[in-house]
Phi, psi and omega in degrees: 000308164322328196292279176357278175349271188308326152320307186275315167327305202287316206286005170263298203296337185285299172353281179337282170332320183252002147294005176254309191272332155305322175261010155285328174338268219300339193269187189290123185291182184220354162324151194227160180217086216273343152303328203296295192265108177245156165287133186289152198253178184254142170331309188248044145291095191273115163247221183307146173259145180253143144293101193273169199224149177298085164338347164295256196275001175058046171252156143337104165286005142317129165227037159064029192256024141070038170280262267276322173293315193280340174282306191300091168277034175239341144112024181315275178347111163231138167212146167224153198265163178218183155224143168298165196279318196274123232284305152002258200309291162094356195271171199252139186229129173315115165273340205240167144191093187232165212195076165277107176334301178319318190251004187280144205215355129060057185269323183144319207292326197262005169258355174257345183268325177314121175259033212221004177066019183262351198243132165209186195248129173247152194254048145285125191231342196277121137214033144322126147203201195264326226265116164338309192277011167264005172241016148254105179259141160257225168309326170279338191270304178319312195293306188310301155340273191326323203307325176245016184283120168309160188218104169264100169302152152336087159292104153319091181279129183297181216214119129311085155284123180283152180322147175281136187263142177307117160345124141288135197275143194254150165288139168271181185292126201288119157316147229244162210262327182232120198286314180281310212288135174296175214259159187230132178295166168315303137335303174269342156309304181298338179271024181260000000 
């Protein structure tokens, strides 16, 4: 008798199943036919990270001040810094910039700490290969990636200080008529 159960049982559930796949049959497919065909990616799609460059003058907006490593919880990020020479400025430029894929986790974190608009996550997928050391990319490999990535800066939410609040003036405590000696609890006046 069990067996019988169990016979009709599968034959519902094969139904179920194919009465689902039936009712999908007739519509419109959604398959891509993908050398051919690439899928438009979503807006908050983190693929590769790229490094942008000032569409102006097209130097690099990194200034090496190394939040995006220190963000990074997996330790992808490597830089090493340099500074111009000229004595003015001072300013600092990533001499070093590496981006190991492999170990990246294309979380996000070193493009929210960037205060400098340089990093951005691009919505970019194809980098299959065979070979490992083509998936440590460096400053020039970023840069390049980056070159047709838009480059929106950052609004910068202005800093609120909020109003300073007024002191409130505190009473101080009335001083004791004899000065060195401290106040004796209440308690022990009464037993003298």
């Amino acid at each position: 008798m069990a067996f019988v159960t169990e016979f009709f049982s599968g034959i519902y559930n094969l139904c179920l199943g194919l009465k689902t796949t039936l009712k999908y049959l007739p519509g419109r497919s959604i398959t891509i036919q993908y050398p051919k065909e690439r899928m438009e990616m979503f807006d908050r799609f983190r693929g590769v990270v790229v490094l942008l460059s000032n569409p102006e003058t097209g130097k690099l907006n990194c200034t090496a001040c190394l939040l995006c490593q220190k963000a990074c919880p997996v330790g992808a990020i490597t830089i090493k810094q340099a500074q111009d020479k000229d004595p003015i400025t001072k300013k600092r430029y990533p001499e070093k910039f590496e981006i190991n894929s492999l170990i990246c986790c294309y979380c996000g974190l070193c493009e929210e700490s960037c205060s400098f608009d340089a990093l951005k996550m691009a919505q970019k997928y194809e980098f299959a290969t065979t070979d490992k050391d083509k998936l440590i990319y460096d400053m020039n490999r970023l840069q390049e990636l980056g070159r047709d990535v838009k480059y929106v800066p950052k609004k910068k939410r202005a800093l609120v200080k909020p109003p300073a609040k007024p002191e409130k003036e505190t009473e101080s405590a009335p001083v004791n008529s004899n000065d060195e000696k401290p106040d004796k609890p209440a308690d022990q006046e009464d037993k003298q």
